[in-house]
Rosetta silent file (secondary structure, phi, psi, omega in degrees, C-alpha in Angstrom):
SEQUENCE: XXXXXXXXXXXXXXXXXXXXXXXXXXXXXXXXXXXXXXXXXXXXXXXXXXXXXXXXXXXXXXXXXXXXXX
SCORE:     score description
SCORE:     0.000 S_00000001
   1 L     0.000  122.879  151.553 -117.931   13.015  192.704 S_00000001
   2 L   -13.896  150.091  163.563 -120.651   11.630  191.014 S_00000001
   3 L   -73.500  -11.998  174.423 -121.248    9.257  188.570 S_00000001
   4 L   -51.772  -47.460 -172.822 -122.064   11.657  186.075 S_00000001
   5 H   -78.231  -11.114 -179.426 -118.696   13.337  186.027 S_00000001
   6 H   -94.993   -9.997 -174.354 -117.188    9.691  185.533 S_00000001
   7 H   -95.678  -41.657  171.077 -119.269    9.162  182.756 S_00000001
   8 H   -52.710  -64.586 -133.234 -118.575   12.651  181.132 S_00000001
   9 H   -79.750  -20.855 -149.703 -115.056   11.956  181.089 S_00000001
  10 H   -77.794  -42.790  169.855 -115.445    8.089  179.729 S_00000001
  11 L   -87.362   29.389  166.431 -117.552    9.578  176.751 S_00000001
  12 L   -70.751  125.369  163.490 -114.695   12.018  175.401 S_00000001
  13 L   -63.975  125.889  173.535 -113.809   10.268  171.913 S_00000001
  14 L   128.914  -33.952 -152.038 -111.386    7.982  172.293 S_00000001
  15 E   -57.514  121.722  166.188 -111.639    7.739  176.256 S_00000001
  16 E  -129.900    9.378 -175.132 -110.482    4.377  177.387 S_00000001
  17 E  -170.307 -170.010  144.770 -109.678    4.931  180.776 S_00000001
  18 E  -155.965  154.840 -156.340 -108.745    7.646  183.533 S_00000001
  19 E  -120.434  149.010 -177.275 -106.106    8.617  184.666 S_00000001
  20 E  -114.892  142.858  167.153 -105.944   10.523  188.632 S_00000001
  21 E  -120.477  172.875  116.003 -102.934   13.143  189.528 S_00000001
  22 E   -46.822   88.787 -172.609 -102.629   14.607  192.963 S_00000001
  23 E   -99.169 -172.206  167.583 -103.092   18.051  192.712 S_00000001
  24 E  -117.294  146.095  165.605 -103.077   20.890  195.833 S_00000001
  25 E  -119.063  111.530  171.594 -105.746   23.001  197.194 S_00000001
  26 E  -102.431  128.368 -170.733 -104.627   25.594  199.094 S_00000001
  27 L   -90.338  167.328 -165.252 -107.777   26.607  201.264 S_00000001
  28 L   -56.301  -27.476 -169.170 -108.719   30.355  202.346 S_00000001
  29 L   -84.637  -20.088 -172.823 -107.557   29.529  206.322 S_00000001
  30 L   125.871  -40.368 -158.371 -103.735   28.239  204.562 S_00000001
  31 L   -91.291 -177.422 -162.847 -103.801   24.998  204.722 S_00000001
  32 E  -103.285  127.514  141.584 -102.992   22.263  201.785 S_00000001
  33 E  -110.177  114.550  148.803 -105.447   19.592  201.085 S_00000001
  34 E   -24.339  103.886 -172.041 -104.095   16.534  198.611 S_00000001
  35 E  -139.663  130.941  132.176 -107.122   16.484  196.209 S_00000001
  36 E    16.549  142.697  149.593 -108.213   13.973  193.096 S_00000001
  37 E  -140.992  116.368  159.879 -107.470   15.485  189.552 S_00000001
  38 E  -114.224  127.862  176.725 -109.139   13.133  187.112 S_00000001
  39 E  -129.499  143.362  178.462 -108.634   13.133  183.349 S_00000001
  40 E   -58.425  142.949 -170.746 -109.743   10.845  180.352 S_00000001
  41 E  -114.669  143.410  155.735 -106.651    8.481  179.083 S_00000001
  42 E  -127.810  176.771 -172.964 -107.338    7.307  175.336 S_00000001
  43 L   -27.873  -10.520  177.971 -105.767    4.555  173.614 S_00000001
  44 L  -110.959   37.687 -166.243 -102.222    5.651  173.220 S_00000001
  45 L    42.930   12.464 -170.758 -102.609    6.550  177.268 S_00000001
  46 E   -72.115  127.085  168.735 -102.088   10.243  175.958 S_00000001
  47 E   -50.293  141.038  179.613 -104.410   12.691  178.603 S_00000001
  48 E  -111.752  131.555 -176.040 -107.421   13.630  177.096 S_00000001
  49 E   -96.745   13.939 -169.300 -108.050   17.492  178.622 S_00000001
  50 E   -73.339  -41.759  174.038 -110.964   18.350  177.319 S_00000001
  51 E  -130.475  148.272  179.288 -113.057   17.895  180.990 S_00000001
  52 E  -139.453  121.850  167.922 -110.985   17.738  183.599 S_00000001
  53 E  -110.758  109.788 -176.126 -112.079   17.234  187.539 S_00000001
  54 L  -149.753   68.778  153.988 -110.728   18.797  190.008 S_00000001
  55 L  -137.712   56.986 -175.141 -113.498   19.882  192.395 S_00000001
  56 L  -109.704  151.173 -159.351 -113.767   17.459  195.061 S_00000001
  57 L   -69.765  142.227 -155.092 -114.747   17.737  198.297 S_00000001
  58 L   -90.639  151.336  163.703 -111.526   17.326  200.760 S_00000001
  59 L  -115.912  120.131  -11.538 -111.404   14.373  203.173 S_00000001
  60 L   -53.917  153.445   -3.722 -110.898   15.314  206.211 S_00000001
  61 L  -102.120   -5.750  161.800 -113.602   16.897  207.008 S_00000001
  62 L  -128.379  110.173 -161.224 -115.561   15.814  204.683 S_00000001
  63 L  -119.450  162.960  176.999 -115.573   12.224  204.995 S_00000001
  64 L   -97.971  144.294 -158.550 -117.615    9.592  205.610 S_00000001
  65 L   -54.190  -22.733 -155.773 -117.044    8.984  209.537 S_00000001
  66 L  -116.354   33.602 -178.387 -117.413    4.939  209.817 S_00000001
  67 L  -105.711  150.238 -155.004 -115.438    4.171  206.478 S_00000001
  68 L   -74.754  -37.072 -174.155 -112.122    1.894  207.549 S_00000001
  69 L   -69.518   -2.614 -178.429 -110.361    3.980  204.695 S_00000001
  70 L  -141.902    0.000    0.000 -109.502    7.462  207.199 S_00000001
């Protein structure tokens, strides 16, 4: 994701953090990918929902090939 979308969530009033779940994707062939859900936290750690992200491209397959991290 972009920095844009990290930036969106950081200027929700209040926004003092973010917080990531684990959500599921289940894709059209069946299977489950583990995918990123990021939401704005604000000072009492309370979720802020107003933007929410949870469209990110799954790794595998799309990853970067030479990173240490897969």
């Amino acid at each position: 994701m972009g920095k844009d979308h990290i930036n969106d969530l950081l200027a929700q009033n209040d926004a003092m953090g973010i917080r990531i779940y684990l959500g599921e994707n289940v894709l059209d062939d069946g299977n489950v990918h583990i995918m990123p859900v990021l939401v704005a936290a604000n000072s009492n750690t309370d979720d802020i929902i107003g933007i929410v992200i949870d469209d990110t491209w799954p790794c595998p397959p799309l990853c970067d090939p030479h990173s240490p991290l897969i």
